[in-house]
C-alpha positions in Angstrom: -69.6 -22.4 -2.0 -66.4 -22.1 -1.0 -65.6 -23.4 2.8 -62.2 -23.1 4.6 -61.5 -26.0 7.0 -59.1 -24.8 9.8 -57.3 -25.3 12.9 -54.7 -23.5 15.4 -52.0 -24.3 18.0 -51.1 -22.3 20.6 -49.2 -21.3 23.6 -52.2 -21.8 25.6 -55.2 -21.3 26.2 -56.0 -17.5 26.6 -55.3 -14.3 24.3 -56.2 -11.9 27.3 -53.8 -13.7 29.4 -51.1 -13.3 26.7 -50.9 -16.9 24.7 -50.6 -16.4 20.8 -51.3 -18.6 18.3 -47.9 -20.7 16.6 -49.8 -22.5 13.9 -52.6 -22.2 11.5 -53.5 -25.2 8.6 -56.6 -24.7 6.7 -58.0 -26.8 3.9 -59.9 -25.2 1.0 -63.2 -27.1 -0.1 -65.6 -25.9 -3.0 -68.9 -27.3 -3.1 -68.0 -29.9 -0.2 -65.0 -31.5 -2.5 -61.2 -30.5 -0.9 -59.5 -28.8 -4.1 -56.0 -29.5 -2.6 -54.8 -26.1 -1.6 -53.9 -25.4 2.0 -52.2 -22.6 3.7 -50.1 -24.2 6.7 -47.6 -21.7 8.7 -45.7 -22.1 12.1 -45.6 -18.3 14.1 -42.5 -17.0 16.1 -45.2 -16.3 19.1 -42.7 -13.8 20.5 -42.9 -15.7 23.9 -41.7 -18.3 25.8 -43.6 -21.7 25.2 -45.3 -23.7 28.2 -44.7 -27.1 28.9 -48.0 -27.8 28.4 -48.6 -26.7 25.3 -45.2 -28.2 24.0 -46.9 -31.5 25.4 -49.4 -30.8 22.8 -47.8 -30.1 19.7 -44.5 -30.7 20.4 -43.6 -27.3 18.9 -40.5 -26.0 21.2 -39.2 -22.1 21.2 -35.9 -23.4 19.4 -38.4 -24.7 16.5 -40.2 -21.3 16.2 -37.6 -18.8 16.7 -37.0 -18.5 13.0 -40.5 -18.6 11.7 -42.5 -15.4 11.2 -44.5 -13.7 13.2 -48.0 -13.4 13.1 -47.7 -9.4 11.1 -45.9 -11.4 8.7 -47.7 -13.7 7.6 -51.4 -11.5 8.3 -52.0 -10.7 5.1 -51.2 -14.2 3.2 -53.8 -15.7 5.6 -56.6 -13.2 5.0 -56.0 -13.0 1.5 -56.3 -17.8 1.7 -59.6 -17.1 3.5 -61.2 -14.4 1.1 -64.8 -14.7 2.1 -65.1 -18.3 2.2 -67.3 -19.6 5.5 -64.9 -20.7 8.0 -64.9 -24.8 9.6 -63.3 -25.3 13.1 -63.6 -28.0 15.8 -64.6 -26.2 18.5 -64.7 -22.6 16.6 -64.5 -20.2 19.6 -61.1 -21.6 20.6 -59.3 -20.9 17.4 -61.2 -17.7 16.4 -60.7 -16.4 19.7 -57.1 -16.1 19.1 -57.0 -15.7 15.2 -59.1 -12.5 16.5 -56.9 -11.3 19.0 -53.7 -11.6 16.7 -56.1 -9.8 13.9 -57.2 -6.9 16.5 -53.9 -6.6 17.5 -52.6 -5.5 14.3 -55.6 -3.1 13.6 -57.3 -6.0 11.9 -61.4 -5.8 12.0 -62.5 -9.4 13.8 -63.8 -11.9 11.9 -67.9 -12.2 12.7 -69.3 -15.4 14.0 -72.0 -15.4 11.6 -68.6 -16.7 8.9 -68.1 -19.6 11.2 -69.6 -23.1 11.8 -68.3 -25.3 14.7 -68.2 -28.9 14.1 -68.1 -29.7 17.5 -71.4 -28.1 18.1 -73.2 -29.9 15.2 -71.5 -33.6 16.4 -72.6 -32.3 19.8 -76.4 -31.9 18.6 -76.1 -35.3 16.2 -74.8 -37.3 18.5 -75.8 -36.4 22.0 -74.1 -38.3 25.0 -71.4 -39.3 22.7 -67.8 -38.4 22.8 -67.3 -35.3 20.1 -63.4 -34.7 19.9 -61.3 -35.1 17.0 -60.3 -38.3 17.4 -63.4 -39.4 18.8 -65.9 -38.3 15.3 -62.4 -39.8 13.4 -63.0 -43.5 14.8 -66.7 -43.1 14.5 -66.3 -42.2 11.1 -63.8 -44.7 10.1 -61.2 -41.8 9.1 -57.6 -42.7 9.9 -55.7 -40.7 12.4 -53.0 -43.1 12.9 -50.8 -40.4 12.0 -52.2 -37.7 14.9 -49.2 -38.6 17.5 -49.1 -35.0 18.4 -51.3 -32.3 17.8 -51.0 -30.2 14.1 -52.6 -27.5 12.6 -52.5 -28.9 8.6 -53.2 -32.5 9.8 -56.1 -31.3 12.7 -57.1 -29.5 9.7 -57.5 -32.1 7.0 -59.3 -35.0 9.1 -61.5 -32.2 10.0 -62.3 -32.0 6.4 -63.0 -35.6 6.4 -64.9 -35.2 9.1 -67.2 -32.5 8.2 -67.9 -34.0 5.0 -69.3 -37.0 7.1 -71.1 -34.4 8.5 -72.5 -33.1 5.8 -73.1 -35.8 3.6 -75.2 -37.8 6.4 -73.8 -41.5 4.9 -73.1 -42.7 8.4 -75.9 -44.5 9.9 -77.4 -42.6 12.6 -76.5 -38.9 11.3 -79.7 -36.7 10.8 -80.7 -36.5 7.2 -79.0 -33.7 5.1 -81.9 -30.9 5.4 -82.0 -31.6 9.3 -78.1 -30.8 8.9 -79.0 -27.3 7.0 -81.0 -26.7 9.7 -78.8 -27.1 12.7 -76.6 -24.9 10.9 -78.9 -22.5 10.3 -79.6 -22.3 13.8 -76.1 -22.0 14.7 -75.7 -19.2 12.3 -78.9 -17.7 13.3 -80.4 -18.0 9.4 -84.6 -18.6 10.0 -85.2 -22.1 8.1 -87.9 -20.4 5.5 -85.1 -18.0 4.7 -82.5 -21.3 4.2 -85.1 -23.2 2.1 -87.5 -20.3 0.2 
């Protein structure tokens, strides 16, 4: 199966209230190993950038002025994603505005039903307990040392190391795998005899 790891920066934190998205990293896996492509591109948002949000990522107007915008490089990210299902940390955030620029170019929307959300499973496997990024990464024993700033392609690849963890249930205290299919199945709406014959 064939699984595309992603994440997104932004101007903010709103599409209807006119933020667009200035990065996008994914990570490809196949059958829960990373094969080692990515897609990874910074977007001319067209706008100004708020302070904010530089705070975030650190990425400034100046930097994006002469990278594409988001028509241009549409296409290239649909045709990295194919049909694969979709990984984000905190999935209604980034598809939220991967949808809005999509729509906005006469794009269909990608459906929910592509789309699990890590922070939801850590969420339900580890209730009470912090769930960001950084938060599953030290739990996990993944190094972030290099996370000084937000980034799509980095965000992107310790998620992938993080929702392998998730997966593979080797962490003490993680449900067991088929408890794992069936979170997921919930989240996707997929009835558990129709996940497991």
């Amino acid at each position: 199966m064939r699984e595309i790891v992603f994440d997104t920066e932004t101007t903010g934190l709103d599409p209807a209230q006119g933020d667009r998205l200035v990065e996008i990293g994914c990570v490809e896996l196949y059958n829960l190993v990373p094969t080692g492509k990515t897609f990874h591109v910074y977007i001319n948002p067209e706008r100004d950038m708020p302070q904010a949000a530089y705070e975030v990522h650190g990425l400034s107007e100046a930097f994006l002025r002469d990278h594409p915008v988001f028509a241009e490089v549409a296409a290239d990210f649909l045709d990295f994603i194919g049909d694969a299902t979709l990984v984000a940390h905190n999935a209604e955030f980034d598809m939220k505005f991967i949808n809005a620029e999509l729509t906005r170019l006469g794009f269909p929307p990608i459906g929910n039903d592509r789309v699990i959300d890590t922070l939801a499973i850590a969420r339900r496997n580890f209730p009470g307990s912090p769930a960001t990024l950084d938060a599953l990464c030290k739990r996990f024993g993944i190094d972030n040392s290099a996370r000084t700033k937000h980034g799509a392609l980095l965000d992107a690849e310790l998620l992938a190391d993080v929702y392998l963890e998730l997966r593979g249930g080797r962490q003490v205290g993680l449900a067991p795998a088929a408890q794992f299919q069936i979170n997921v199945g919930k989240q996707l709406g997929v009835e558990k005899r129709a996940m497991f014959g």
